[in-house]
C-alpha positions as CSV (number, residue, x, y, z in Angstrom):
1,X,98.0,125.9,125.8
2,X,94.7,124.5,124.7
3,X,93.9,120.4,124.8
4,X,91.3,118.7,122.5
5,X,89.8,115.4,124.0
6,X,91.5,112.3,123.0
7,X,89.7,110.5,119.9
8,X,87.3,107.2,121.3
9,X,86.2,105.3,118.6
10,X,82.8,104.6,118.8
11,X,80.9,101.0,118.1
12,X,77.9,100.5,115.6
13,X,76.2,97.3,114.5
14,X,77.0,96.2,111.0
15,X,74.9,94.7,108.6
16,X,75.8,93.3,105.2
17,X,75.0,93.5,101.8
18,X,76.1,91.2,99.0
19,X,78.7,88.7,99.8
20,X,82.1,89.5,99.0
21,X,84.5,86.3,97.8
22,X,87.6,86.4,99.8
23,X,90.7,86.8,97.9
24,X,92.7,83.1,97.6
25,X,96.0,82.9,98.8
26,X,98.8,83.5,96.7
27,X,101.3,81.3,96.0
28,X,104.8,82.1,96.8
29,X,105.7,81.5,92.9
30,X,103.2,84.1,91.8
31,X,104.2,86.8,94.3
32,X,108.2,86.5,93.3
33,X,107.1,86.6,89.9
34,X,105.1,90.0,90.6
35,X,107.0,91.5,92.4
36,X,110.3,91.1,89.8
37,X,107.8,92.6,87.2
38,X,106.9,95.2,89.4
39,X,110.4,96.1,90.1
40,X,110.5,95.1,93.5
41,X,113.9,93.6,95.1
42,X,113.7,90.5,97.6
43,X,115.1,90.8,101.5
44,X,118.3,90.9,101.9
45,X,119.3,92.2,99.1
46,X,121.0,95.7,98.4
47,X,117.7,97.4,98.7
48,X,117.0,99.8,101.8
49,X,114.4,97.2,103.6
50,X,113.1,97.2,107.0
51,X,115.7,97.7,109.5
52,X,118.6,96.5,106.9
53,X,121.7,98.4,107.2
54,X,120.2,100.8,109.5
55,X,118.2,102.1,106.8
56,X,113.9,102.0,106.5
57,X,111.9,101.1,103.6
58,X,108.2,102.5,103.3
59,X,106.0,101.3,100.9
60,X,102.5,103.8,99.9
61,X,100.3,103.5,97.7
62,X,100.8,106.3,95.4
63,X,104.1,108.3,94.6
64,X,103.5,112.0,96.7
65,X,102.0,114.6,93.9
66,X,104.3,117.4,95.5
67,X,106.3,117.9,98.3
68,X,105.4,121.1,98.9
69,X,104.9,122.2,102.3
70,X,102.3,124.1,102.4
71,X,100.4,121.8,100.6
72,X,101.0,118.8,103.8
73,X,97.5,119.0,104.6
74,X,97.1,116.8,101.4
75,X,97.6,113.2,103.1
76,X,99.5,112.1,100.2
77,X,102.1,114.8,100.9
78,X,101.6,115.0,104.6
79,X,102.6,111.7,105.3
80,X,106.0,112.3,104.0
81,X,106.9,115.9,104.6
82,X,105.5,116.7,108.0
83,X,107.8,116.4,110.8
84,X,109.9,114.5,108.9
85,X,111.5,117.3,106.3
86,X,109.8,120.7,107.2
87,X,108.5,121.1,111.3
88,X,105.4,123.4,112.3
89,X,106.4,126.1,115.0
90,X,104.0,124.0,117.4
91,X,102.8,120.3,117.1
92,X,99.6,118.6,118.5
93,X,99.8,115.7,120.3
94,X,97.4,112.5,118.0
95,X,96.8,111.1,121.6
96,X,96.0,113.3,123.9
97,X,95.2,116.7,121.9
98,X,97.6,118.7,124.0
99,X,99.8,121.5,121.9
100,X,102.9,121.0,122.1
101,X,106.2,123.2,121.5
102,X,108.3,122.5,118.6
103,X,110.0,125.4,116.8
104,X,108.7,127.3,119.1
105,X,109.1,127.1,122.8
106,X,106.2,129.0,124.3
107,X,102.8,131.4,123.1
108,X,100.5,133.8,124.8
109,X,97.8,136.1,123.9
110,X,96.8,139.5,124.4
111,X,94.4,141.1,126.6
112,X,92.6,142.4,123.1
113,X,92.7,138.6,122.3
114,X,94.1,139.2,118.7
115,X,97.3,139.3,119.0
116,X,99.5,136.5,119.2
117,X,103.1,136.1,120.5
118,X,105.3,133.3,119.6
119,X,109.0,132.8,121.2
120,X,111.2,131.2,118.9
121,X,113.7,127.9,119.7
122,X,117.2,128.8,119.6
123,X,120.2,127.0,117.5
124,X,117.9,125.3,114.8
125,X,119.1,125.2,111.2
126,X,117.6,124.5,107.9
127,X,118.8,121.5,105.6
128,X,121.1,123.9,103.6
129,X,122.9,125.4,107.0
130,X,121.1,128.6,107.7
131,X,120.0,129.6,110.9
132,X,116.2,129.7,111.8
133,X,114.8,132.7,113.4
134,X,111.2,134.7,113.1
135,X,111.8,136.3,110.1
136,X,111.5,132.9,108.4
137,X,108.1,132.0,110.5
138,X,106.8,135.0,109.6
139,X,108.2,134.3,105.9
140,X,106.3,131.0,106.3
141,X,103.0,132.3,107.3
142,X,103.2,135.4,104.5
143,X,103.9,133.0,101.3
144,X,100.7,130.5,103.0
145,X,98.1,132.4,104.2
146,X,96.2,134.9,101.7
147,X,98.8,134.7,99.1
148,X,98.7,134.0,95.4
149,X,100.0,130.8,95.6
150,X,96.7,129.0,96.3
151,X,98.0,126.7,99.0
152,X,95.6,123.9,100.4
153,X,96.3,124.8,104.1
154,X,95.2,128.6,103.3
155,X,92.0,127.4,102.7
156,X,91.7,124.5,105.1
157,X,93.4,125.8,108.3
158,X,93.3,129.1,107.9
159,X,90.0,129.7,105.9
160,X,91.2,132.7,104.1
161,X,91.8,134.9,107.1
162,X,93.5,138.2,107.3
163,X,97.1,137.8,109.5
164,X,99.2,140.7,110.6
165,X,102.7,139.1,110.9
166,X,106.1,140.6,112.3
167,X,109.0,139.5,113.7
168,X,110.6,142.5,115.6
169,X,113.7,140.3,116.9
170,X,115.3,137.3,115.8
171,X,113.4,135.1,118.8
172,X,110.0,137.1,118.6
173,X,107.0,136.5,116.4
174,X,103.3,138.4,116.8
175,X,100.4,137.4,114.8
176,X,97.4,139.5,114.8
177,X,94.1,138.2,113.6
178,X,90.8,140.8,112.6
179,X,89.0,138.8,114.9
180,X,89.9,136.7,118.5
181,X,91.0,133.3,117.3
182,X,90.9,131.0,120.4
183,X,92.5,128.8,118.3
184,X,95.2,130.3,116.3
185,X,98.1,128.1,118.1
186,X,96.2,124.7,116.5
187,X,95.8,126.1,113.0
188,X,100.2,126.9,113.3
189,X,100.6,123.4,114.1
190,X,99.5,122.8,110.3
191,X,102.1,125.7,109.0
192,X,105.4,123.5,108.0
193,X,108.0,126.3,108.4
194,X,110.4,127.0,105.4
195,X,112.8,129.2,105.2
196,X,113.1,133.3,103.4
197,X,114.3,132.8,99.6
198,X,111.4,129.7,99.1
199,X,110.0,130.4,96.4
200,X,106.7,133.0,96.5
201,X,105.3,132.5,93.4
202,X,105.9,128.8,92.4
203,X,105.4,125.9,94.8
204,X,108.3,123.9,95.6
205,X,109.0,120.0,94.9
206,X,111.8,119.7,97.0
207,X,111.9,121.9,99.9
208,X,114.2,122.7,102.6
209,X,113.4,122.5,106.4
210,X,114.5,121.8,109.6
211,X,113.5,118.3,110.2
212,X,114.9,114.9,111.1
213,X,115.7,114.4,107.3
214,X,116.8,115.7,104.3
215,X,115.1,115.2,100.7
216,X,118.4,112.8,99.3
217,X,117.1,112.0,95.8
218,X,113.5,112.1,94.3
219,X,113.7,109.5,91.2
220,X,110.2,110.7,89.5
221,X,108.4,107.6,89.4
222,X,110.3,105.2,90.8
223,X,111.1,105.9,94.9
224,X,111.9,109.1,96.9
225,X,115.0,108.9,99.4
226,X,115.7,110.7,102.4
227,X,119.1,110.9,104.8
228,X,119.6,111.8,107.9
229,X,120.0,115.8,108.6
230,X,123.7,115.5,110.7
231,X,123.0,119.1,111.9
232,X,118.9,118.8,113.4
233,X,118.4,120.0,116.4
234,X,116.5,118.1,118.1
235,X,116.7,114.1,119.0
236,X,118.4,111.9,116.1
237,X,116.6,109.7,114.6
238,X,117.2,105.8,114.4
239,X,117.3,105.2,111.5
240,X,120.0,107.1,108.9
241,X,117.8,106.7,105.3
242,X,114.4,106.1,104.5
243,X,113.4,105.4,101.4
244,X,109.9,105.6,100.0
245,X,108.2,103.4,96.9
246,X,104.7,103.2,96.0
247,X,103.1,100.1,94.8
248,X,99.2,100.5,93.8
249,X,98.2,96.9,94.2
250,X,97.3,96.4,97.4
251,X,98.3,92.4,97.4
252,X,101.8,93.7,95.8
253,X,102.7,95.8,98.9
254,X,101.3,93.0,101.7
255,X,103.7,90.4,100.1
256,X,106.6,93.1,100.4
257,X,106.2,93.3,104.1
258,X,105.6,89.6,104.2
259,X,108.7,88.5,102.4
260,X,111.0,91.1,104.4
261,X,111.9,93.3,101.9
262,X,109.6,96.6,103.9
263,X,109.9,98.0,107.0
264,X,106.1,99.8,106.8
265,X,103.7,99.4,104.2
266,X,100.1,101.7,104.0
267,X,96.8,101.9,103.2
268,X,96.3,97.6,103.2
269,X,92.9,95.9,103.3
270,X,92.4,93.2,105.5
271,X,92.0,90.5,102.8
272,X,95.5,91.3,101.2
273,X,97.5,89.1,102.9
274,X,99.4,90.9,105.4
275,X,98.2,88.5,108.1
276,X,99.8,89.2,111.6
277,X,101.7,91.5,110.2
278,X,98.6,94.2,109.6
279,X,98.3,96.1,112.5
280,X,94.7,98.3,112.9
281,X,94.3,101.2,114.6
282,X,91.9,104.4,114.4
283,X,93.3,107.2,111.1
284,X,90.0,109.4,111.8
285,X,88.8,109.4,108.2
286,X,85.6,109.7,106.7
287,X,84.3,108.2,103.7
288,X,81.1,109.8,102.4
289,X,79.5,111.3,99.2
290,X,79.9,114.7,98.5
291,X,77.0,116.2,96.0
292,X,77.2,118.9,93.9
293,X,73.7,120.7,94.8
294,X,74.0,123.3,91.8
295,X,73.2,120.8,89.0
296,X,70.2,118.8,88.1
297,X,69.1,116.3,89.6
298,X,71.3,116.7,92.4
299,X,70.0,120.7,93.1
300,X,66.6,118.8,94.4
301,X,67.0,118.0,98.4
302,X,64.8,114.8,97.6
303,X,67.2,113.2,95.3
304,X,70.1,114.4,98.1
305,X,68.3,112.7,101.0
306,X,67.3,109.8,98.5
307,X,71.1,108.8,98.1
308,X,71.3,109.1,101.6
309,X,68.9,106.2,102.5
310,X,69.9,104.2,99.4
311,X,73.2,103.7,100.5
312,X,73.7,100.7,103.0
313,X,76.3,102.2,105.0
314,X,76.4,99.4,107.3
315,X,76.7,96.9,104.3
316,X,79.5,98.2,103.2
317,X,81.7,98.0,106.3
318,X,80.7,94.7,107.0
319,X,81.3,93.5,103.6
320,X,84.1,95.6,101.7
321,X,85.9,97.2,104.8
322,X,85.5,94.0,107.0
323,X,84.4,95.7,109.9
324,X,87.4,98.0,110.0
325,X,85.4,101.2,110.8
326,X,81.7,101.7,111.5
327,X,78.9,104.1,109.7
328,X,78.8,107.4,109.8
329,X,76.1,110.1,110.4
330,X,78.7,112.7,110.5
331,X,81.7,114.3,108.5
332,X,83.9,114.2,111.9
333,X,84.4,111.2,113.7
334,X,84.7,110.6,117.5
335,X,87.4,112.5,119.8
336,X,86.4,116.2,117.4
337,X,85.7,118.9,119.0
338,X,81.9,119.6,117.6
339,X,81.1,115.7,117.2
340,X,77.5,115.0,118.4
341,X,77.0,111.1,118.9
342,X,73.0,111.7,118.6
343,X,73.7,112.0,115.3
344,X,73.5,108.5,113.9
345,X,73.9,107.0,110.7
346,X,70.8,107.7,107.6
347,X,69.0,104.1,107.8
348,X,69.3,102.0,104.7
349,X,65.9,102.3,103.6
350,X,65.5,101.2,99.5
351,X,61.5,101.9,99.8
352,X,61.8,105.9,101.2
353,X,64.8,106.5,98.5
354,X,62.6,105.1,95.4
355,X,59.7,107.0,96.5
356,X,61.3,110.4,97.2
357,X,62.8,109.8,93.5
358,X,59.7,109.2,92.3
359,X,58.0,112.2,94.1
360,X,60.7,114.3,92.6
361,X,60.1,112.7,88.9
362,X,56.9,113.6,89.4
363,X,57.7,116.9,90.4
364,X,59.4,117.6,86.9
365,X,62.8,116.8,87.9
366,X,64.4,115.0,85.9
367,X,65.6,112.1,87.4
368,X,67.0,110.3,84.9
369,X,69.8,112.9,83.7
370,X,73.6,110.7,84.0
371,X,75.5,111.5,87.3
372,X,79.2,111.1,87.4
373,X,80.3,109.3,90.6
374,X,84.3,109.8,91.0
375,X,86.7,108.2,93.2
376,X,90.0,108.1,93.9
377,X,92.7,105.2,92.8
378,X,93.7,103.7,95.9
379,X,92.1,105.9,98.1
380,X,91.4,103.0,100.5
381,X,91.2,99.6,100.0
382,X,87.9,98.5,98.0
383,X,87.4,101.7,96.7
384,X,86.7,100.5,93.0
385,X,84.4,97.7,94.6
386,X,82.9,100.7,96.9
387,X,81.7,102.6,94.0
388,X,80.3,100.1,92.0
389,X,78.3,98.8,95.3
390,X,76.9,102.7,95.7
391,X,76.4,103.0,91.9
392,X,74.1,100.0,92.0
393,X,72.3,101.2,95.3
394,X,71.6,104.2,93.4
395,X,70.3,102.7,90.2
396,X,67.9,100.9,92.1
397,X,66.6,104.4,93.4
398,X,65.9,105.1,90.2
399,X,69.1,107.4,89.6
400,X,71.1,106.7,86.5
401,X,75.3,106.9,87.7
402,X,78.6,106.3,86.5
403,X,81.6,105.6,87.6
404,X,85.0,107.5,86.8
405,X,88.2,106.5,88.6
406,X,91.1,109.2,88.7
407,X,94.3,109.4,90.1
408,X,95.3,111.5,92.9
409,X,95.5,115.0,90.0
410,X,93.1,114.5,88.4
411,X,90.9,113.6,91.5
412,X,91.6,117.0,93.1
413,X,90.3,119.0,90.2
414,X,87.4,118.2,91.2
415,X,87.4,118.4,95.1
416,X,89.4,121.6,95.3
417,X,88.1,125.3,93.9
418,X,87.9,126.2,91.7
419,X,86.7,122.7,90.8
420,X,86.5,121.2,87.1
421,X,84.1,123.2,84.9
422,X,81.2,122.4,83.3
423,X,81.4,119.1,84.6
424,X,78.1,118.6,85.6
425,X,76.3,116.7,88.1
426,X,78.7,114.8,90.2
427,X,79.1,112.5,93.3
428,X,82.6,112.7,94.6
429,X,83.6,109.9,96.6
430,X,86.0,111.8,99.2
431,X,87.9,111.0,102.6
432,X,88.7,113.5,105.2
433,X,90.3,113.6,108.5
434,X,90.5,116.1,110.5
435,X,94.1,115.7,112.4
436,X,93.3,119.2,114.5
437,X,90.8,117.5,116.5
438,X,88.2,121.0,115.8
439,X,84.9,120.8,113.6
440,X,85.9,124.4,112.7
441,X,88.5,123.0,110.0
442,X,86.1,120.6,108.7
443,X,83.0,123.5,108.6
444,X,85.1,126.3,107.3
445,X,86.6,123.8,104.8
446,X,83.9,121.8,103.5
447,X,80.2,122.8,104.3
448,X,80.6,126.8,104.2
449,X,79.2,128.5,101.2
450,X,82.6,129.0,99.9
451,X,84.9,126.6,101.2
452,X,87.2,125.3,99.3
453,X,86.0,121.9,99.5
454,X,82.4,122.7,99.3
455,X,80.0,122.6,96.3
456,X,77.4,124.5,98.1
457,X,75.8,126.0,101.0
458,X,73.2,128.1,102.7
459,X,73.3,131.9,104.3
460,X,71.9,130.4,107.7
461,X,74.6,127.2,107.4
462,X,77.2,130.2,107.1
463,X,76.3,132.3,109.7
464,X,76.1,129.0,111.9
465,X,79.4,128.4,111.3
466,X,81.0,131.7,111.8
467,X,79.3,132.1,115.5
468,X,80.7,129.0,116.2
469,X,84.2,129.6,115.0
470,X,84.3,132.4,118.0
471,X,82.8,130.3,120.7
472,X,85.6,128.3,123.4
473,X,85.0,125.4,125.4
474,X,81.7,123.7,125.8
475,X,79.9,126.1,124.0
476,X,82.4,126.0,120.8
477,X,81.4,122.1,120.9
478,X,77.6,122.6,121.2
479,X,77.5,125.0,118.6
480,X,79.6,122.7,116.2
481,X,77.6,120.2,116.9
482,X,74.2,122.1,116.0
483,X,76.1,122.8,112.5
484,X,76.6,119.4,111.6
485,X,72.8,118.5,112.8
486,X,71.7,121.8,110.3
487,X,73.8,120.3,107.4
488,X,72.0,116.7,107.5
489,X,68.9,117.9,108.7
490,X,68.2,121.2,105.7
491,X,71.5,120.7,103.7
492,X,72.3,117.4,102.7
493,X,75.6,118.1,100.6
494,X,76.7,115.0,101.9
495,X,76.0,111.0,101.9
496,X,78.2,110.2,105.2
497,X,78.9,106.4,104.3
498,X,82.1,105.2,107.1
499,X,84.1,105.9,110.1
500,X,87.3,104.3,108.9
501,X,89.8,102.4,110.3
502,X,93.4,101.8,109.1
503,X,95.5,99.1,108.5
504,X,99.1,98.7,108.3
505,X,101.9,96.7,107.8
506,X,104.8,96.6,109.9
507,X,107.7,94.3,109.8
508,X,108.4,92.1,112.9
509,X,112.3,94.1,112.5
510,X,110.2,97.7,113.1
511,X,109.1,98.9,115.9
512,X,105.9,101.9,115.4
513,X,102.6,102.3,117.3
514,X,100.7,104.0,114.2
515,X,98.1,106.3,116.2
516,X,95.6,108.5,114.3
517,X,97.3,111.3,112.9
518,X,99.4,108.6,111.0
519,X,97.8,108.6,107.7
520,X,98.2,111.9,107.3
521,X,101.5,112.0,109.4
522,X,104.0,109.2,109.8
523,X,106.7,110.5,112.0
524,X,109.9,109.0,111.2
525,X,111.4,110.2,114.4
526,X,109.0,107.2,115.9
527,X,110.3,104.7,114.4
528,X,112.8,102.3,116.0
529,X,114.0,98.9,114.8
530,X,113.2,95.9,117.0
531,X,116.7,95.4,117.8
């Protein structure tokens, strides 16, 4: 079974940029007067709170879009569904990178190196009583991979490749790939396994799996419950219901872990007001700039490379994210397989990105034509304030931006093919972390001609990226590592801005070490209460 290096998180000087005020306390008066507009309930009360009645409350910042499992590579979905409703047949270890078995309990490959054998774990059973067997892993990977239904981990995991399932026994599964995937084991750790009868042609709000819980009741809008699965398999979980609500303000969500009435709350800042209650640790996301190379101005490498050095990078995390994270030169942060740390950050240099705009107005281009920046609501804290920093950074280069904040729909239009039409030119304000620990899924995904995250490419980027994808060991990381150089160095489809780090609250009743798979992944089956 294959290991990826554990992640290290690297250090980088900061500098800063424009003060940022720090917020004010809030007065106890204010924050029960919000929270009763917002809905909220105080501790103690009948609510399901943190550690109360041996039931969890999780606050996020957004209600999930879908439940769907196939679509769990979406963090907003993933951090509910994965290993807490559905289960993959093998799971990867945040920590140490080692595959572990789950579902299944052992896999081998052939001599011919294409064809993969999976042995399947004995007296599991789906939410709704049936038995678990192959025919519904190989079920799972058939409605997934290369289907109609456009799921995000086809495109991210798999990167559109051609499987040859089967199941000739009830324990036995074989996948065959067209060519040797070394690392076909990591890329099932991302399949949550459903089973036969899902749906093939519609995806699924509410599915059924095999994990520690069961979907209880989804009020649209208001909070998502989940209950204990009395039949699962494996170890029972601590706590019997979790219930999930999602507050957008940031401040809103620190005051419910504050006052008692959370168990976990996600995606704070550190100026919300968690206090000793935040608790940091490494997600592995990056924050960067994607540009959409086929329109004008944006199709001119000097206006790409421009944004680059008109961005201070290291402003931003000393000043918005409070030194929670550290620039970026790099769409993969530190513990990947195919990170290079030669590759630093772009300096912040105002002077080269005014002249290369200027060379390029000279040129003909015309530099002056509106660009759309787009983020996310609540993507991380700061994001508005983010955008507006970058949006005057670029107006200073001589670019004319601005702003449009989405919601998490509306937002993915436009990073996911077959992307919004006629939309012109655009800076998308993303995050990605890659939770496999391989470059591969970040290449295939989001710098390949025609990834399903990527706006553009080149032949020789391509071709880089597919010799790499067959290459093991040492020579798979050189070789991803001479991709990302090629991107930055001829490419330039992206302005890397941050390495991030995560914060999050945890009541002093809870007891969960968040590592860095859980923004993406919040395993239930981790959390205890204190007592």
């Amino acid at each position: 079974m294959p290991a990826f290096p554990p992640r290290r998180r690297p250090r980088a000087p900061v500098r800063p940029v424009r003060p940022v005020r720090r917020a004010r306390p809030v007065p106890a008066v204010l924050v029960a007067l919000t929270l009763a507009a917002t809905g909220c309930t105080v501790a103690n009360s009948d609510a399901v709170s943190g550690g109360a009645n041996g039931a969890l409350q999780i606050v996020l910042p957004q209600e999930p879009p879908t439940l769907e499992p196939c679509e769990s590579s979406l963090t907003a979905t993933g951090i509910v569904v994965r290993s807490n409703i559905t289960e993959p047949l093998i799971e990867r270890d945040p920590t140490s990178g080692e595959l572990k078995p789950l579902l299944a309990t052992g896999w081998k490959v052939g001599d011919d190196g294409r064809t993969w054998t999976f042995t399947m774990r004995d007296g599991v059973r789906f939410h709704d009583g049936t038995a678990f067997d192959a025919k519904d892993a190989a079920f799972t990977i058939e409605r997934a991979v290369g289907s109609k239904l456009g799921c995000n981990v086809d495109g991210y995991v798999f990167a559109d490749s051609e499987l040859k399932v089967a199941a000739p026994d009830a324990s036995t599964l074989t996948v065959t790939t067209a060519e040797p995937d070394p690392i076909l084991p990591l890329r099932m750790s991302f399949l949550e396994v459903v089973p036969t009868g899902t749906d093939t042609k519609n995806k699924v709000r509410k599915p059924v799996g095999t994990g520690p819980y069961r979907i209880a009741d989804w009020d649209i809008g208001i909070s998502l419950s989940l209950a204990r699965s009395s039949g699962y398999w494996g170890t029972r979980p601590a706590y019997q219901a979790v219930r999930y609500v999602w507050r957008a303000e940031n401040s809103i969500r620190a005051a419910m872990i504050t006052s008692g009435e959370a168990g976990i709350v996600t995606g704070l800042g550190p100026e919300d007001g968690a206090g000793d209650l935040g608790v940091a640790y490494p997600n592995n996301e990056t924050t960067a700039l994607r540009m959409n190379g086929n329109e004008v101005p944006l199709n001119d490498v000097r206006i790409r490379r421009a944004i680059n050095y008109a961005v201070d990078k290291e402003g931003i995390v000393q000043s918005l994210f409070l030194k929670l994270g550290e620039p970026a030169g790099q769409l993969v942060a530190n513990g990947v397989v195919g990170h290079d740390p030669a590759i630093k950050a772009w300096p912040f240099d105002m002077a080269r990105a005014r002249a290369l705009v200027a060379e390029a107005k000279a040129a003909g281009v015309p530099v002056d034509t509106p660009i759309t920046l787009i983020a996310r609501n609540a993507m991380f804290p700061k994001v508005a304030e983010t955008a507006e920093v970058i949006q005057n950074a670029l107006g200073k280069a001589g670019l004319n931006v601005k702003i449009k904040m989405l919601d998490t729909a509306a937002q993915l239009e436009y990073q996911l093919h077959p992307f919004v039409p006629d939309a012109g030119p655009v800076l998308l304000l993303i995050m990605h972390g890659n939770q496999a620990g391989d470059a591969g899924f970040t290449t295939s995904q989001y710098l390949k001609s025609d990834g399903p995250q990527s706006r553009f490419g080149t032949p020789e980027l391509d071709r880089m990226i597919d010799e790499a994808e067959r290459k093991t060991g040492a020579e798979r990381e050189r070789a991803f590592a001479a991709v990302l150089r090629h991107q930055n160095d001829h490419v330039v489809q992206y302005a890397h801005i941050a390495h991030m780090r995560g914060l999050l609250g945890i009541s002093p009743n809870v007891r969960y070490k968040p590592d860095s798979a859980t923004t993406d992944e919040l395993r239930l089956a981790d959390v205890r209460p204190a007592k």
